[in-house]
N, CA and C of each residue as an Amber inpcrd file, in Angstrom:
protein
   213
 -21.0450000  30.4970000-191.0480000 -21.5600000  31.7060000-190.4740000
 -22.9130000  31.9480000-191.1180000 -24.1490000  32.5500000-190.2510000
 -25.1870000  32.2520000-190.9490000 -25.8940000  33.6110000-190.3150000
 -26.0800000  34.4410000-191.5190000 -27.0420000  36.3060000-191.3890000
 -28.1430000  35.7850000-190.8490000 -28.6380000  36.3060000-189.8640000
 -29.9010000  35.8070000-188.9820000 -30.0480000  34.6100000-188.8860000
 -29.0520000  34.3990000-188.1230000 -29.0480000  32.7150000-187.2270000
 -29.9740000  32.3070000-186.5050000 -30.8630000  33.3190000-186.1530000
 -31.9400000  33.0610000-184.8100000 -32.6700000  32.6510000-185.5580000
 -32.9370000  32.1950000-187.1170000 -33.6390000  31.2660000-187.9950000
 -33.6090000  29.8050000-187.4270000 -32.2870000  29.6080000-187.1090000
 -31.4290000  28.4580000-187.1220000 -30.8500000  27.9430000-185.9990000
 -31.3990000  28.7310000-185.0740000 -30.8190000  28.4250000-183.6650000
 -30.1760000  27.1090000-183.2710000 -31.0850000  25.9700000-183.4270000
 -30.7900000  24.8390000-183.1780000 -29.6040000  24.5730000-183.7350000
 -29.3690000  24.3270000-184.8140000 -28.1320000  23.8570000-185.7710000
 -26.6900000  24.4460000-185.1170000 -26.6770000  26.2380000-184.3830000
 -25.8520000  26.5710000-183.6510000 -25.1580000  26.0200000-183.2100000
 -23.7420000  25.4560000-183.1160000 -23.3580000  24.8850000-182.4610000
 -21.5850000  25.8420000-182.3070000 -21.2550000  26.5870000-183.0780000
 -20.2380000  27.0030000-182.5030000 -18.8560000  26.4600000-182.9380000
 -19.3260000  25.5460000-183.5050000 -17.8580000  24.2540000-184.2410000
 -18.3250000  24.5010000-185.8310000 -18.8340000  24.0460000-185.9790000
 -19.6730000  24.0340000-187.5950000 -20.5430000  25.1740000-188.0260000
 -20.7340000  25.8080000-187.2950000 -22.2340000  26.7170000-187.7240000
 -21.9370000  27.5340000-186.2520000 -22.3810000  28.7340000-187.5130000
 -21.8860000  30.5340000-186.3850000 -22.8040000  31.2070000-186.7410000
 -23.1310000  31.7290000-185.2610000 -24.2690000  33.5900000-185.7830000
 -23.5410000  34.2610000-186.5040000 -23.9930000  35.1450000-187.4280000
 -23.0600000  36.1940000-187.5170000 -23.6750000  37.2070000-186.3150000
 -23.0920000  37.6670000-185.3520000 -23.6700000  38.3370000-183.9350000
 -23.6580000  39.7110000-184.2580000 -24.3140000  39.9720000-184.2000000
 -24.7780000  41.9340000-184.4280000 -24.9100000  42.2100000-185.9470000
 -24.8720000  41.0520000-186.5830000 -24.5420000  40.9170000-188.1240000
 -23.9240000  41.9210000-188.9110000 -22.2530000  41.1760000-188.2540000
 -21.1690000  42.1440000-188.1040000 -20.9960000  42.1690000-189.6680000
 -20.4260000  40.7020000-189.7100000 -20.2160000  40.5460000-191.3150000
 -21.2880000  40.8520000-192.6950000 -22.3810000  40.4470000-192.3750000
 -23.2510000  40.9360000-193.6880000 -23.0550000  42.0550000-193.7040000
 -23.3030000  42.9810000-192.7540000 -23.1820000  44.7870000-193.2690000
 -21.5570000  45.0570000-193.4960000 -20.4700000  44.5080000-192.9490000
 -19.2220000  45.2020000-193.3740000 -18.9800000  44.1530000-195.0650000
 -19.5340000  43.0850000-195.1530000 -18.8910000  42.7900000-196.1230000
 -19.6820000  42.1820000-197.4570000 -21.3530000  42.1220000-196.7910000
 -22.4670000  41.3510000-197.8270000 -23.3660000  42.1120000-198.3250000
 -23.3970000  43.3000000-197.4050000 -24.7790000  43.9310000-197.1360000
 -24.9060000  44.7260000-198.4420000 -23.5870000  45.5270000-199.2610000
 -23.6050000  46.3320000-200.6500000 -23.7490000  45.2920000-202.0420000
 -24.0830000  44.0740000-201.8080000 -23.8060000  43.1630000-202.6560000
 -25.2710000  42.2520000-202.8660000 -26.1440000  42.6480000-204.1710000
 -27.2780000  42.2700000-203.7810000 -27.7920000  40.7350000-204.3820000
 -26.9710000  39.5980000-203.7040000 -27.0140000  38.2530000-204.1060000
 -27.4910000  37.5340000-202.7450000 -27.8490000  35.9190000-203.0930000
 -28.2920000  35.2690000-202.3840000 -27.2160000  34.2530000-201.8510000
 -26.3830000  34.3440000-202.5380000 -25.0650000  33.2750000-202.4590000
 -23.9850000  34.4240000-201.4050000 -23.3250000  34.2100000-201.1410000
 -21.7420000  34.3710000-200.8100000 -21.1140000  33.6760000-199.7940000
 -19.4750000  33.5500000-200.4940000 -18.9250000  32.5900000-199.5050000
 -17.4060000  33.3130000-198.8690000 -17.1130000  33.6620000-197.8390000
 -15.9830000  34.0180000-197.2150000 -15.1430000  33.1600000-196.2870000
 -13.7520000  32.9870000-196.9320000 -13.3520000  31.9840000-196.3480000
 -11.8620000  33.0250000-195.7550000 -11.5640000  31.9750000-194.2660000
 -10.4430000  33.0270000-193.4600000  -9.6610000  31.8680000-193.0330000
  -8.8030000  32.6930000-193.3510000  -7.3510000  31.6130000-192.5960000
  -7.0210000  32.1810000-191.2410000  -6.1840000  31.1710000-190.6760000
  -6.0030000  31.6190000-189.0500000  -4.8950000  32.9430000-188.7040000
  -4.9490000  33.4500000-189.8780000  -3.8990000  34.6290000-189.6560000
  -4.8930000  36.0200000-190.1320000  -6.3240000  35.3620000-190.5890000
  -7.4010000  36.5430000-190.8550000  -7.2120000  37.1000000-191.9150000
  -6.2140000  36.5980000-193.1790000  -6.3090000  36.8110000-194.5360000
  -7.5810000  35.9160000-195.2510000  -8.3880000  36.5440000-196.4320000
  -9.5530000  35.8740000-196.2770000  -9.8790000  36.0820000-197.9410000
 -10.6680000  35.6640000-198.1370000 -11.3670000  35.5330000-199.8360000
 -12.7740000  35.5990000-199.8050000 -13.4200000  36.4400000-200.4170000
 -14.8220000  36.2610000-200.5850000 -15.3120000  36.6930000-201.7370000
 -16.1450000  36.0620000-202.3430000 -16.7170000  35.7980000-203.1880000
 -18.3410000  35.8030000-203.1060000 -19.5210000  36.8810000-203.9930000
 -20.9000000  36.9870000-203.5820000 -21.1310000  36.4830000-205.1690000
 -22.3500000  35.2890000-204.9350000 -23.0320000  34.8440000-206.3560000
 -22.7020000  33.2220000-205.6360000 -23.5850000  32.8310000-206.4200000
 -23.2310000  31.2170000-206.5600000 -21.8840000  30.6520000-206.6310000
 -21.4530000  29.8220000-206.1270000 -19.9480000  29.2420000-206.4810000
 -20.2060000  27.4570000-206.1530000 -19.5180000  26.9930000-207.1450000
 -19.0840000  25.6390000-206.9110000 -18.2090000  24.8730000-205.3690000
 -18.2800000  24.1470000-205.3320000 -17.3190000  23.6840000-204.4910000
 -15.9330000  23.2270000-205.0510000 -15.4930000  23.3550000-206.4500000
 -14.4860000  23.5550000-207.1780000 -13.8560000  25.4280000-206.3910000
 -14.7860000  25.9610000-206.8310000 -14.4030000  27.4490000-206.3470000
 -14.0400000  27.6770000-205.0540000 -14.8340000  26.8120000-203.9290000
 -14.3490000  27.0000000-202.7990000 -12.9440000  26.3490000-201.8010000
 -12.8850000  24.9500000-202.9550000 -11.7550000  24.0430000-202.7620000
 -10.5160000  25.2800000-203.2240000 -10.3770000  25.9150000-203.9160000
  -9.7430000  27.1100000-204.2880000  -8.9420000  27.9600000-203.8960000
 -10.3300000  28.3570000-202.8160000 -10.4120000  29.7950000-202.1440000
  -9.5250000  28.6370000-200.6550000  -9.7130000  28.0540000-200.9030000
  -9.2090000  26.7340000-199.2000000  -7.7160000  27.1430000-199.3800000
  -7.5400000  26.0330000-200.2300000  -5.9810000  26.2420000-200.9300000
  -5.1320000  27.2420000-201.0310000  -5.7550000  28.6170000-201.6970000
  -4.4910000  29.9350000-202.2060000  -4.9340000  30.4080000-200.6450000
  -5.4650000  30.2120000-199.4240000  -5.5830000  31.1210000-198.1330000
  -4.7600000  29.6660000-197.3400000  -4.4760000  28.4200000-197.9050000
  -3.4490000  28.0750000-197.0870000  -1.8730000  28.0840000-197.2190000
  -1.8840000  28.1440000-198.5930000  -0.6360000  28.7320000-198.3280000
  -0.0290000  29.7420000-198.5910000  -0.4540000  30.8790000-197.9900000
   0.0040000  32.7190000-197.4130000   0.3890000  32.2950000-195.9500000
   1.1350000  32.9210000-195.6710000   1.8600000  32.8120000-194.5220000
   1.7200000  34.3690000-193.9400000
């Protein structure tokens, strides 16, 4: 998901890479948080983890894992 996608238009594709559209998510969930990093990850039941600041891909392998198995 990417805050002003119309940067990025091309890359858009809808599978891999998302507007955030009306930039729903930065203001409900990035916008009070004054970093350059953040990562929000959602499982298909819309339980979710997010995290603002830099993170590893240790951290995000993580955040994958404890949101797959909640039921």
């Amino acid at each position: 998901m990417h805050y002003n996608g119309e940067k990025i238009k091309r890359k858009m594709d809808n599978i891999l890479y998302f507007d955030d559209v009306d930039d729903f998510l930065y203001n409900n969930f990035f916008n009070r948080k004054k970093s350059c990093h953040a990562v929000m990850v959602v499982n298909s039941s819309g339980e979710y983890l997010q995290y603002n600041g830099e993170y590893s891909e240790n951290q995000l392998n993580s955040f994958i894992t404890a949101l797959s198995q909640t039921k």
